[in-house]
C-alpha positions in Angstrom: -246.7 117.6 -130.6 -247.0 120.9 -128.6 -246.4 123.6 -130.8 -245.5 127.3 -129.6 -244.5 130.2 -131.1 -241.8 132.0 -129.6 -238.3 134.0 -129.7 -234.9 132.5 -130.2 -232.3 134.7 -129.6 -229.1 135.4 -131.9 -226.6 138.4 -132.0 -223.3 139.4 -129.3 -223.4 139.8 -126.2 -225.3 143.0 -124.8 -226.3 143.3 -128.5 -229.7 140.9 -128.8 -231.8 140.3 -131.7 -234.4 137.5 -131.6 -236.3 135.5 -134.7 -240.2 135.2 -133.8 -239.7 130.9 -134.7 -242.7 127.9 -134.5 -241.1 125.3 -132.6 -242.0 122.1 -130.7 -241.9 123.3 -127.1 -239.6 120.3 -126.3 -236.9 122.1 -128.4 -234.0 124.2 -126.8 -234.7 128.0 -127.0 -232.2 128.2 -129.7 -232.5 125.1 -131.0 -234.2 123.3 -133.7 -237.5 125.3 -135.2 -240.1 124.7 -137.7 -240.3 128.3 -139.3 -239.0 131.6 -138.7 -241.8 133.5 -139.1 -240.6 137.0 -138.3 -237.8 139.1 -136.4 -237.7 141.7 -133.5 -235.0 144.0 -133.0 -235.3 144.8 -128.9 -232.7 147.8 -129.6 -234.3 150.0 -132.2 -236.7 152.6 -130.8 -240.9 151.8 -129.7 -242.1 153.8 -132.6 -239.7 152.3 -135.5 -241.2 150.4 -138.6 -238.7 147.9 -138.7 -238.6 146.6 -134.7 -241.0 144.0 -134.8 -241.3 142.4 -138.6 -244.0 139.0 -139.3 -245.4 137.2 -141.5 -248.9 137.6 -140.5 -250.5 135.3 -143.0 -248.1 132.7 -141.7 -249.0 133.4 -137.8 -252.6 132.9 -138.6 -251.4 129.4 -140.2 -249.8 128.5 -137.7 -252.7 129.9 -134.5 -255.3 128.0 -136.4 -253.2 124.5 -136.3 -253.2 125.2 -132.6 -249.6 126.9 -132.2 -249.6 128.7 -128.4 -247.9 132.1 -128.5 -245.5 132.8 -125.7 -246.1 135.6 -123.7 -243.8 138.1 -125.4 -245.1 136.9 -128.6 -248.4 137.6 -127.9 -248.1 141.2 -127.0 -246.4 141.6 -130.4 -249.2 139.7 -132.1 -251.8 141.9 -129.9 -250.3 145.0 -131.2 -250.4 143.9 -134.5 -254.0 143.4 -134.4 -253.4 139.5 -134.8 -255.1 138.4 -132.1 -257.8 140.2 -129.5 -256.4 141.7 -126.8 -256.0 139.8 -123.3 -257.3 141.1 -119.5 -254.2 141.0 -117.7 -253.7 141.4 -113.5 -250.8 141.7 -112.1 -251.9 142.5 -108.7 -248.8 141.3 -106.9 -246.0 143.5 -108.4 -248.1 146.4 -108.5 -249.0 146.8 -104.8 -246.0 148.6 -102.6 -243.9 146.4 -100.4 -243.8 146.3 -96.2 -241.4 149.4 -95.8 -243.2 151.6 -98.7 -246.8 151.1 -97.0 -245.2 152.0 -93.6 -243.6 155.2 -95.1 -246.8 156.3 -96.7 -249.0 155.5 -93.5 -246.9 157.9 -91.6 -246.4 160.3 -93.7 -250.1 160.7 -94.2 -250.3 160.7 -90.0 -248.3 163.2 -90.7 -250.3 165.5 -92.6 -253.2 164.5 -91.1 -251.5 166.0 -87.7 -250.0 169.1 -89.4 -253.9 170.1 -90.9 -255.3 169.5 -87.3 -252.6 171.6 -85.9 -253.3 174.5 -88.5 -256.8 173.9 -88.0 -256.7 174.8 -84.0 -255.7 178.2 -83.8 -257.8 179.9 -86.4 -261.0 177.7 -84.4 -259.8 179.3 -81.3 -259.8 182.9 -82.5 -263.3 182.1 -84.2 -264.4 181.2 -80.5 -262.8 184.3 -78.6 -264.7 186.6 -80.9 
């Protein structure tokens, strides 16, 4: 059985709050779970206490019997000092599209041509003296 630990959400609509469950990855996302094992509250602010709340001893249970933490879930766990820290590359999204590396190439042919253009008349009076 493939187990994973990962969010299930709950609360109204435009109003989400999500238990951190362990749950056979066969399961619906809100379906049936093993344990709830903490909660995270997306709405409260970055820096709040109470946004992110687990049972760590449980988690560690649950990692060492092989549980896989979903991506989200393993930030959380990362930030709580759960689990090391993972390299991550997302070399894709962070390089500009077509239209954004044509604006920047011209603009910078641009500049390039305005500080040659500067550049010209003060080497010209330097050669007349």
């Amino acid at each position: 059985m493939a187990i994973k630990l990962r969010l299930a959400r709950g609360g109204s609509k435009k109003r989400p709050h999500y238990r951190i469950i362990v749950a056979d990855s066969r399961m619906p996302r809100d379906g049936r779970f093993i344990e709830k094992v903490g909660t995270y509250n997306p709405l409260l602010p970055k820096d709040s206490e109470v946004r992110v709340l687990m049972d760590v001893e449980r988690v560690q249970y649950w990692l060492g019997q092989g549980a896989q933490a979903t991506d989200r879930v393993s930030r959380m766990l990362e930030a709580a000092g759960v689990v090391p820290k993972k390299d991550r590359a997302n070399l894709k999204k962070g390089t500009p599209g077509k239209a954004a590396q044509e604006r920047a190439e011209s603009k910078a042919a641009k500049a390039t041509a305005a500080a040659e253009a500067a550049a010209a008349p003060a080497a010209e009076e330097a050669t007349a003296e």
